[in-house]
N, C-alpha and C positions, 0 to 999 in steps of 0.2 A: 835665154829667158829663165829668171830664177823662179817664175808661177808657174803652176799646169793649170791646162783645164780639166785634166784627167781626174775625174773623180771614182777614188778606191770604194770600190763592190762588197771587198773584204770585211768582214764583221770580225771586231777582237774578240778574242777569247773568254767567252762569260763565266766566273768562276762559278762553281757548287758551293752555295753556304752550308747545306746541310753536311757535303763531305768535307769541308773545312774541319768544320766543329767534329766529326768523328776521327780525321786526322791529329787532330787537339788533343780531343781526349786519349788516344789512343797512344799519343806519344807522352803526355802526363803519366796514365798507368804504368807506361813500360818506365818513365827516370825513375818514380813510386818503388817497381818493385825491384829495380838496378839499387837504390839507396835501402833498400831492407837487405837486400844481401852484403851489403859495404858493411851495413850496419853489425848484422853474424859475424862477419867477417872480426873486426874490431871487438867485439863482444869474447869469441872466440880466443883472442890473444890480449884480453884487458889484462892480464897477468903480468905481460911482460914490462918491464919499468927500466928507464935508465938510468944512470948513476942519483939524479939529482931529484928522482919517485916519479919522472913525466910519463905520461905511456908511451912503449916506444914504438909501437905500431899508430901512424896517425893520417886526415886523409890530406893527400897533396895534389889539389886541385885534381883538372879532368883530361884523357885524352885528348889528340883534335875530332873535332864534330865531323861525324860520318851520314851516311844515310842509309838505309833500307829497305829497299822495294817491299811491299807488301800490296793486300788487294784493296789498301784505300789509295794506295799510289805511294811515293817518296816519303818517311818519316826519316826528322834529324835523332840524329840520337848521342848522346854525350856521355864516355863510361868514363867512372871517376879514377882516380890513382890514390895509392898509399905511398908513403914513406915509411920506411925500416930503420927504424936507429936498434936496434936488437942484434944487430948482423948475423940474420938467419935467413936474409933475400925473402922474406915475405912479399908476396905480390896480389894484387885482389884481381881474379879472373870472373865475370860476371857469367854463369851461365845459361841465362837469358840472354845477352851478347857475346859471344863467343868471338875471338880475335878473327879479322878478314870474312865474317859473316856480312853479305850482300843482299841476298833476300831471303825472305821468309822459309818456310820449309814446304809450307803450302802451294807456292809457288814452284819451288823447286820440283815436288810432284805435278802439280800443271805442266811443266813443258813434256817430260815424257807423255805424257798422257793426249798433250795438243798433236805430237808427232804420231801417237797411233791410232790418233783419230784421222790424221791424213793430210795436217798442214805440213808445207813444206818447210823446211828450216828456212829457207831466204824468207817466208813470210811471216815469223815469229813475231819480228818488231810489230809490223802492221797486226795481227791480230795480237797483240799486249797492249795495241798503244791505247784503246778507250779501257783495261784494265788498269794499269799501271803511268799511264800518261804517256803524250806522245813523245817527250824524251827520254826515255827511259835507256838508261845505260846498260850497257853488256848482253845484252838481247842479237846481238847481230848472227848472222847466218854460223860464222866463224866459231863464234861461244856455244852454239851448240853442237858444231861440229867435235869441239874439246869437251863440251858436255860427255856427250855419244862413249867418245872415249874413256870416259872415266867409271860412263856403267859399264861397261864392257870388260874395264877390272875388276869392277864388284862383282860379276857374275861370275868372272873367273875366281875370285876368291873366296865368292859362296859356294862355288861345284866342289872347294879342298875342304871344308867344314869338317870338322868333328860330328859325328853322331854313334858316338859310342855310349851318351847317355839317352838315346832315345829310345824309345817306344811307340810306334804307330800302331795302335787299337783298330783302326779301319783307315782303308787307302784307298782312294778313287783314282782308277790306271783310264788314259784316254788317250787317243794320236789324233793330232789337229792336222791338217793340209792347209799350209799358207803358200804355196808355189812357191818358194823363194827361188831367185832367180831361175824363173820358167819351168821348174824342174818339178814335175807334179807325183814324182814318187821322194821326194822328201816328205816327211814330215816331223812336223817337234810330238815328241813326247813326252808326256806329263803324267803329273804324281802329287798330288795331295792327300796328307795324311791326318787321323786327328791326335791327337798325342794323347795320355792319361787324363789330362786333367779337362779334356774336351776341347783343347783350342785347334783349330784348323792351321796347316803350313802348309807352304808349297815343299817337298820333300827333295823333286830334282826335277827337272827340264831337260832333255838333251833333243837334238835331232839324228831320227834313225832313217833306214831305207825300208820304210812302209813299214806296217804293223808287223813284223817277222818276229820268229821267234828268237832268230841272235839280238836281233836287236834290243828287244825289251830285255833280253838274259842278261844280254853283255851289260846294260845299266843294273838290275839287279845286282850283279857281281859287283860293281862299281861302289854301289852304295855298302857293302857287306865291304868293300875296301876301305871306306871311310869310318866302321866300327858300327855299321845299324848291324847288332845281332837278334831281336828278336822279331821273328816276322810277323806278318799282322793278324787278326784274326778272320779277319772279312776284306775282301779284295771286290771293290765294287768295278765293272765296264763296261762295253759293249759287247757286241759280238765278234769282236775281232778273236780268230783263232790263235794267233802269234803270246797275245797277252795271256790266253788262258796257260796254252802250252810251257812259258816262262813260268809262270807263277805253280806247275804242277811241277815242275825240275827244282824253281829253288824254295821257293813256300809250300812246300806239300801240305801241312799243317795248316793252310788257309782255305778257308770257304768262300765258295765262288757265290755274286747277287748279279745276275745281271740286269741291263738298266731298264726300266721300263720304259722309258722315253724312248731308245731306241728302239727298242723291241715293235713298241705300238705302231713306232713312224713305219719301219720294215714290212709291217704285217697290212696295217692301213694304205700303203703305197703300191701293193697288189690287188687292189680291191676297185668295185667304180665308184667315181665318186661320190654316186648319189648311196651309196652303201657304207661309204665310211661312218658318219655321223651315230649310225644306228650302230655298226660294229665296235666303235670307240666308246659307245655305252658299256655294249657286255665287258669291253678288255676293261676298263675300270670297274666292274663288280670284282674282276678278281682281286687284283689288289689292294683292294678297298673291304675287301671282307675281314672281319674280325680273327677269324681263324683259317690256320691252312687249313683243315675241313673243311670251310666254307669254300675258300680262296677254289681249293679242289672241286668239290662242285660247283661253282660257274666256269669254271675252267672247260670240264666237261659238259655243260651245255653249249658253250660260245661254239663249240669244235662241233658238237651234236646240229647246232642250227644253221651252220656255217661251210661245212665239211662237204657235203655233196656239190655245189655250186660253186666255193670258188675253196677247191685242195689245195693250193701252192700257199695261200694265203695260211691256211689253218694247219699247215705244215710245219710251218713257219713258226708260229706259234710253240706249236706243240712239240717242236726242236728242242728246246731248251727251258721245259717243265719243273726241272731240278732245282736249277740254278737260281730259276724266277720268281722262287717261293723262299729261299733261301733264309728271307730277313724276319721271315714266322719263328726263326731260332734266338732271334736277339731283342733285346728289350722295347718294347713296343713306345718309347720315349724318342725311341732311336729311330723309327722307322721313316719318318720323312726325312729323314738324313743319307737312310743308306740304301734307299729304293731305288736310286737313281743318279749318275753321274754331275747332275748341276752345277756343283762347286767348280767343276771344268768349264762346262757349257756357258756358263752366263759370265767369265771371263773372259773368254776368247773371242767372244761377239765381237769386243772390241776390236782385236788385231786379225780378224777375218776382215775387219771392214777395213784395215791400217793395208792388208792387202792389197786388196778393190783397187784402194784408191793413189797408190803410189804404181799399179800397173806391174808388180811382180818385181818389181827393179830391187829391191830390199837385198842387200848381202846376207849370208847365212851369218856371218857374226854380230851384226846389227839386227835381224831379225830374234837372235836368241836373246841378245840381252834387254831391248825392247819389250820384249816377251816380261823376260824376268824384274825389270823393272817396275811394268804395269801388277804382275801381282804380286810384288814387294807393296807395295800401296794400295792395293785391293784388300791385301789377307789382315789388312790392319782393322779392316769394319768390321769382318766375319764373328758371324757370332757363335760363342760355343756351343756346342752338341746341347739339345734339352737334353734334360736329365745326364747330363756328365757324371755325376757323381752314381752311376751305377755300372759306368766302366772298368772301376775294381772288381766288380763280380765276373766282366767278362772275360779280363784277364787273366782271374784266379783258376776260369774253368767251369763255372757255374752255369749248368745248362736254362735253358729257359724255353718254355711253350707257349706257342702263340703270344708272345710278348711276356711272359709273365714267370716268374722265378719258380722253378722247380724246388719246393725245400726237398730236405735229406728224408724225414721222415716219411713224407710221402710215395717218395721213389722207394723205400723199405718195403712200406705198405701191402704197395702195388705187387712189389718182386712176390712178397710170402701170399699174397691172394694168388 
């Protein structure tokens, strides 16, 4: 029988008019501004004329029509072609379309970013398909396995970098623990630096065997092989002792901050809990005080009110006094910068959870460059240092008290009183 009775359940596919019309537009904008650069392009070489005064750069029709994934879904897109009667091989390369350009760039950081949040690569397609529509081309498990691959040479070929014109002003040292495969005295360690002019980078990445002190050295050495000769002025961490001891061997010239975040968790994690709250008050009057005098007297009360009833905890504390005040030497613009490791911490949240949820399976070489991909794409928001431009002071050597520039004449003053 050529009838059914079987009547289809299935509801066809309802388009989006409003994402129609932004796909429209959006692909109008991009031929708009492909024909402004054709346009340069010809403007550029209106000079050149052939025998008979034509111009001899002209345009000759279009490519064939391609498409684009982007995050309204599939755009066509159509680059134009030149003719050369000049014979100098003129050719119009669009760099808003760049040749064998597939998706967006946007996207491009999305899939790293889907992977260290904890989707599997066989599930890419399915989670893109109410992004980018449900046929979305080159999404398959496969593409991103060749993906994988290819950050994995970028990272190898960011660790050989030049940094022989660099300068990092202040450097946040930190060791992450991601178990990569099950192995819980690995960890990566990490280096962000800020440069002169106040922009934050990621400086290096490697994995060592726990916070040691070969470990951190042997990367300092590493980096000192790739040309960084001036070391930093302020070396912000934890309490790891491996990182200190590195940093006294090859940065001696550097001052130590240690992080208050961690300090606090340390100190608060000895304590009961119905005693934290009240405890986490006094630890922020220190840091919070306008001057290290001050910082010093709360200091010495917290330990005064604290000290009899629970010692390990205000021990603890009182460990690393020096270090903790450290940032009353530098400009007080800077101080929410460099009190505290974060630029670490609030990036790695992510690949702790990448983690979790992958169950430790991660290879060491897929974990580092995962790593280094996500804050290749992180370090692009970072915003620079307040008050940057007062990092040439610190460079130069210009001491500073409780945040605030010591002049010359003053220090004279003082010395003949």
């Amino acid at each position: 029988m050529s009838n059914s009775n079987v009547v289809s359940l299935q509801k066809p596919a309802l388009s989006d008019p409003l994402q129609d019309i932004l796909k429209e537009g959006a692909r109008q904008l991009l031929e708009q501004a492909v024909r402004a650069e054709l346009a340069e392009l010809l403007e550029q070489h209106s000079s050149l004329k052939t025998e008979d005064g034509k111009s001899a750069v002209v345009r000759n029709g279009y490519l064939p029509e391609r498409t684009i994934q982007t995050g309204l879904g599939d755009i066509s897109v159509r680059v134009p072609k030149v003719r050369d009667r000049s014979g100098q091989g003129i050719k119009f390369h669009s760099q808003l379309i760049p040749p064998y350009l597939k998706k967006t760039k946007a996207i491009e950081e999305f899939l790293p970013w889907l992977y260290l949040r904890g989707i599997s690569t066989g599930y890419f397609s399915e989670a893109l398909s109410h992004l980018l529509g449900p046929d979305a081309p080159g999404l398959s498990a496969a593409t991103i396995s060749r993906l994988k691959k290819d950050w994995i040479y970028d990272f190898q070929q960011w660790q050989k970098r030049d940094l022989s014109k660099k300068h990092y002003v202040y450097v946040w040292a930190d060791g992450v623990y991601t178990h990569v495969r099950q192995d819980s005295k690995l960890c990566l360690l990490v280096m962000i630096g800020s440069t002169e002019d106040g922009k934050k980078e990621l400086i290096g990445l490697m994995d060592g065997y726990r916070e040691s002190i070969d470990s951190w050295a042997e990367w300092m050495l590493g980096l000192q092989g790739q040309g960084l000769k001036q070391p930093p002025k302020l070396v912000i961490g934890d309490g790891a002792m491996g990182l200190w001891g590195a940093v006294n061997e090859q940065w001696p010239q550097a001052k130590h901050q240690r992080c208050w975040v961690h300090k606090m968790a340390n100190v608060l994690n000895q304590l009961p809990k119905s005693m934290q709250p009240k405890v986490k008050v006094d630890l922020q009057n220190i840091w919070m005080a306008e001057s290290k005098n001050a910082a010093n007297k709360a200091f010495d009360l917290c330990l005064k009110k604290y000290q009899a009833k629970y010692p390990k905890a205000m021990d603890t504390l009182e460990k690393d006094r020096g270090s903790m005040l450290a940032f009353y030497d530098f400009p007080a613009e800077h101080w929410g910068h460099i009190r505290t490791t974060n630029p670490i911490e609030s990036v790695f949240a992510t690949v702790r959870h990448r983690g979790k949820r992958t169950k430790n399976c991660g290879s060491r070489e897929t974990t580092l460059s995962m790593t280094f991909k996500l804050i290749e794409t992180a370090q692009k928001r970072w915003r620079k240092l307040r008050g940057y431009r007062l990092l040439a002071d610190v460079i130069q050597g210009v001491k500073f008290k409780d945040g605030e520039r010591i002049e010359k004449n003053t220090e004279q003053s003082q010395s003949v009183a």
